[in-house]
N, C-alpha and C positions, 0 to 999 in steps of 0.2 A: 092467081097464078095459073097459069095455064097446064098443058101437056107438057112432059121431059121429053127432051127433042135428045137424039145420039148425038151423043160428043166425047171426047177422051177425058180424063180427067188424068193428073199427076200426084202419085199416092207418095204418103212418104216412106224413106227405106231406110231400109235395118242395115245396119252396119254393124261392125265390131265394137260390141261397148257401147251402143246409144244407139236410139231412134232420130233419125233427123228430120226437123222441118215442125218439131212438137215439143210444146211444152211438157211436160209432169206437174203436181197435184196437189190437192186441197187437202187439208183435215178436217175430221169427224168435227163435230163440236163437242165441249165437250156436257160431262155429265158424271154423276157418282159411281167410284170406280167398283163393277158389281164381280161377284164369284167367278171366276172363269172354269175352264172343264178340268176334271178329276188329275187329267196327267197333267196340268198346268195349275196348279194353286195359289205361285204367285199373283199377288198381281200388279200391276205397274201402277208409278205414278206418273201422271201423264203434264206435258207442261198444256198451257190453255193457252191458244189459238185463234185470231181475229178470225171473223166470219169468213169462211169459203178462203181463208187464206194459204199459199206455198208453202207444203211441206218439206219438197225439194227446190233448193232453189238451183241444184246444179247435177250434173248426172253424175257426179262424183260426191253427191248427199245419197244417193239411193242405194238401198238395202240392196244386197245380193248374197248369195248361197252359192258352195261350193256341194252340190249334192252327191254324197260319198257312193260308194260303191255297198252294194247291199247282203248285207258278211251273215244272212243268214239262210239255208234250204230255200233253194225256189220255193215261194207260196202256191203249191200248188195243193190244195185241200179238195175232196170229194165233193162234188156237189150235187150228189144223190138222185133224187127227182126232180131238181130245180129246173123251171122254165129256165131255158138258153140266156133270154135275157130277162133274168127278174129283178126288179126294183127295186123290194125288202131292205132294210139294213143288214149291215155283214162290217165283221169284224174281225174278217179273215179270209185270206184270197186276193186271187187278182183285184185290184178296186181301180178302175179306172172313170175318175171326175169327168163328164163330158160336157163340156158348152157346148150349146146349139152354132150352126153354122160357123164354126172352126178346124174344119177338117177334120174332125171326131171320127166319121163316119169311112173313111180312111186309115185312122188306126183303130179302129174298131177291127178292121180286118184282119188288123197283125197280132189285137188280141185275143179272137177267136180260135187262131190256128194253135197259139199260145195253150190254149185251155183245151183245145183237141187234142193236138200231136207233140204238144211241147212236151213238158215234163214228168206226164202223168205214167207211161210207163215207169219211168223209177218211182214210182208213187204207187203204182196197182192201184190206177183209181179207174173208172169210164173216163170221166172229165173234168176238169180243175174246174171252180170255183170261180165264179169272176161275177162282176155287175160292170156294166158300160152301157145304162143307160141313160137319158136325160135326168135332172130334177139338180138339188141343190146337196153338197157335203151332208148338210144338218139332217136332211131328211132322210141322208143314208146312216147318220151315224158312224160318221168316220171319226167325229174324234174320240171314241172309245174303240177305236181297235189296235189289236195287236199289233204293234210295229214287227215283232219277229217273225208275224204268221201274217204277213199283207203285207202288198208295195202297192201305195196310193199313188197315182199320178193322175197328169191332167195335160191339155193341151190350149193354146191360146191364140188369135190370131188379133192383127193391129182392130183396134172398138172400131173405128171409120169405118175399114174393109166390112168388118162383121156385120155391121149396122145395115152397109148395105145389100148384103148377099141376104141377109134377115129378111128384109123389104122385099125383093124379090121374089124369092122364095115362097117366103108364106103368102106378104100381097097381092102382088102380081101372079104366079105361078099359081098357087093353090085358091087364092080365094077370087082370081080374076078378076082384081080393082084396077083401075083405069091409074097407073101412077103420075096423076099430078106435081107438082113441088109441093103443095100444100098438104095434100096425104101424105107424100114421103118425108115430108119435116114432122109433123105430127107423131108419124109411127117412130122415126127416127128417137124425134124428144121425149115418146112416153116411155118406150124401153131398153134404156139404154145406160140408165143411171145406174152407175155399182154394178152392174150388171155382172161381173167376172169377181168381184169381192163377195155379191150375197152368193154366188154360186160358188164358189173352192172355200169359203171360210169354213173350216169345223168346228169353232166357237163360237158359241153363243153368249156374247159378251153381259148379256144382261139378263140371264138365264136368271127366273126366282125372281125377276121384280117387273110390277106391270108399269107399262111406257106409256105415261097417255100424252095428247096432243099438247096440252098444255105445256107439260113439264118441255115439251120440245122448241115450243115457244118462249119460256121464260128463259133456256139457255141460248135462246138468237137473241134476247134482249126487248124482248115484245110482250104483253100482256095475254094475247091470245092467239091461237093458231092461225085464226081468220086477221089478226094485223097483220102476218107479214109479207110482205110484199112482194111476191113472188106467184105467176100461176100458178092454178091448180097443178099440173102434172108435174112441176117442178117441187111442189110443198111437199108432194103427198110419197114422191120417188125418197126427196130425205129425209119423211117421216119412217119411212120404210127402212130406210138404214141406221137411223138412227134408234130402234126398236133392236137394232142386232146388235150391233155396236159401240152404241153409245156415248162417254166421250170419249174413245179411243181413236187416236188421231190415221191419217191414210200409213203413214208410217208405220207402226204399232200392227195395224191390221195385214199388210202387207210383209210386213220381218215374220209373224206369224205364220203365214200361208206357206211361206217358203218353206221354214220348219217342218210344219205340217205334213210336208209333201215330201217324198220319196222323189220325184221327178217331175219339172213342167216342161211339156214340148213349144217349139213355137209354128205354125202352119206355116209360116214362111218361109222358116228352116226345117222342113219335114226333113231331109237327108240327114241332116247334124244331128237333128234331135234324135233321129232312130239309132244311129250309131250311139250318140251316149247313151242313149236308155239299152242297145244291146251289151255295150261295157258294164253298165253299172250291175246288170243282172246275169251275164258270164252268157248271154246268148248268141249263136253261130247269126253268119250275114244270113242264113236261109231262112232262118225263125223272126225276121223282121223287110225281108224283100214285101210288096203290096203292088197293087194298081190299084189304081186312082179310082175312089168312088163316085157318085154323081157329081155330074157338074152342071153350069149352066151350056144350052146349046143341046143335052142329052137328056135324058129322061128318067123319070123318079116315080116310085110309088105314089100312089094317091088315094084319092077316096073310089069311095065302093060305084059312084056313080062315074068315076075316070082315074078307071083304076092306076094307069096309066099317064104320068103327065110331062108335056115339055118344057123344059127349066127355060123362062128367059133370061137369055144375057141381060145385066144390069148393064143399066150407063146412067150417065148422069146429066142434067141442061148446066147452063150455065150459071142460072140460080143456086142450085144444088151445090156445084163447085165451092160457090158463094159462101154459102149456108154452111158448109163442114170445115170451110175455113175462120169460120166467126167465134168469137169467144163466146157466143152461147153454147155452141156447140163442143168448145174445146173445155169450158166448165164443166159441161154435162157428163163428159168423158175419162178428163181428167184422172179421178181415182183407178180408172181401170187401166189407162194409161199407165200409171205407175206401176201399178203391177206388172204389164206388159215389160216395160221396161227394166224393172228388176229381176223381172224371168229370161228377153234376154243378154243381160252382165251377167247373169248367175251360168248360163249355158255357154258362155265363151269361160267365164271363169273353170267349170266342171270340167270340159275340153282341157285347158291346157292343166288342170290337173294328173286328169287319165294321162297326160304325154300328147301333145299334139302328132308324132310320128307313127305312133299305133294307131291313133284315131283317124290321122290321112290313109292311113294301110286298108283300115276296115270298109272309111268314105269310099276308097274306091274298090272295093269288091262290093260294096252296094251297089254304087252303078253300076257297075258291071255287070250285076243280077240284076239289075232294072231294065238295064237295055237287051238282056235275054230273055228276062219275061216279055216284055213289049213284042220281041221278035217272035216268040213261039205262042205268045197268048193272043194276040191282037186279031179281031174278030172270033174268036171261039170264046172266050167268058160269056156268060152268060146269065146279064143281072134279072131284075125282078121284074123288066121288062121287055 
């Protein structure tokens, strides 16, 4: 396969209540049903599930959440000497879950001022409390924190888009590979799988019991790791989830998360999303107005050798097109799909909860502060480059 030549590609869109143009998702396989976390003791029983088979057959199977309004003290806690952005787990404070190339890096901006100028006067603190950095729930140990002293959220954008702004970014941009279709199917297929499930799950479904290959084999129906039938990066993606997991199906993992979560935004709906998240937390249009962080076409931090770097615009050849519309590829994605898609019917469901006429009220005094930032900030910001 040769060079990706510029071309357009047709992404699919988000409408009210469904993604169009895509299917939803597989379940786990399963596996013996293990301890889940301290605030969660039950545990389900789960039905069992043909291999890689539809969990949703229709988008009126998928889980969704009405995610309430947050009926306790802003979280704003002291965070003493803490690095601005530290990593640590915390069990208290702003907690904002961030996936990599999802717009994160954008509200990342509305959480900082959040933790600056938000609410820390009625608090007598220097500065709230927060974590918005990369890595995964688990290793922050979100699911032992306080719900009355933390509002855990997250942000998501369509697996396709992310996949590819991923590719670019790091590939292309940072580590200046030549993108082939052959490289970019590769980078594509190795990290992509679950990718949005092992990152927002705060369960560890199979916490206290070792996972080995075998047992992952014996429940696809195979003898050993190495029979089944699948490449390498495709075995080793759903051994990896299947280590977290277990057999708890995409369903089960997904109705959780939602739970879990005080709030998911969607990047596509960055305007929607900010408004419910300033409803759900009693916050003014001013504490959630932003401009847009790095994009492609502009320029991003880098390494020490360039410090410096120019984001190339992605595009795609016709292969590529090809490729993301293949069921290898909609397999691969599938589970994060459903999530997606359950984050946004849960975000038009939370909307006409709060009253869609207040929520229109707020939408537009947000533009209205967007196109006034734009007009008074535009050429004076001044990023890291």
């Amino acid at each position: 396969m040769g060079i990706i030549i510029y071309t357009a590609i047709s992404m699919p869109t988000v409408s009210k209540g469904r993604v169009v143009g895509l299917r939803a998702s597989s379940g786990f396989r399963n596996y013996t049903p293990l301890q889940s976390r301290k605030r969660h003791s039950t545990v389900r029983t789960e039905k069992k599930h043909d291999k890689f088979s539809s969990a949703f057959q229709n988008k009126d199977d998928l889980p969704s959440r009405i995610f309430p309004k947050f009926r306790h003290p802003f979280p704003c806690f002291d965070s003493g000497n803490e690095f601005m952005m530290n990593n640590t787990p915390a069990h208290e404070g702003i907690l904002f879950q961030r996936p990599q190339k999802t717009g994160s890096t954008t509200m990342v901006g509305v959480v900082l001022r959040l933790a600056h100028n938000g609410k820390k006067k009625e608090k007598n603190v220097k500065r709230c409390k927060l974590r918005a950095m990369h890595g995964s729930a688990l290793s922050m140990d979100y699911g032992g924190r306080d719900p009355s002293k933390s509002f855990l959220f997250s942000i998501l954008r369509h697996p396709t888009k992310r996949a590819i702004s991923d590719f670019f970014h790091f590939r292309v941009t940072a580590f200046q590979v030549t993108p082939t279709d052959k490289i970019f199917r590769e980078h594509a297929l190795n990290l992509n799988f679950d990718n949005y499930l092992r990152d927002l799950t705060t369960r560890n479904y199979t916490a206290n019991k070792t996972v080995q290959r075998d047992d992952f084999a014996s429940i696809m129906g195979y003898k050993s790791f190495k029979e089944i039938p699948h490449e390498n990066r495709v075995k080793e993606q759903r051994f990896r989830s299947f280590k977290i997991f277990g057999n708890h199906t995409t369903e089960t993992v997904v109705r959780d998360i939602l739970e879990d979560y005080d709030f998911i935004a969607l990047m596509e709906r960055m305007d929607e999303s900010l408004v419910a998240f300033q409803m759900l937390l009693g916050l003014t249009t001013k504490e959630i107005v932003y401009t847009r962080a790095r994009s492609s076409g502009s320029f991003s931090n880098g390494w020490h050798d360039r410090p410096c770097m120019y984001i190339i615009p992605s595009f795609l050849s016709e292969g590529m097109k090809q490729f993301f519309d293949s069921k290898e590829w909609l397999s691969t994605i599938e589970n994060d799909l459903s999530l997606y898609q359950a984050v946004n019917r849960s975000l038009d469901r939370t909307i006409d909860a709060l009253g869609r006429g207040e929520f229109e009220v707020n939408l537009k005094a947000l533009q209205r502060g967007l196109a006034l930032a734009e007009e008074n900030c535009k050429g004076k910001v001044k990023g890291m480059c």
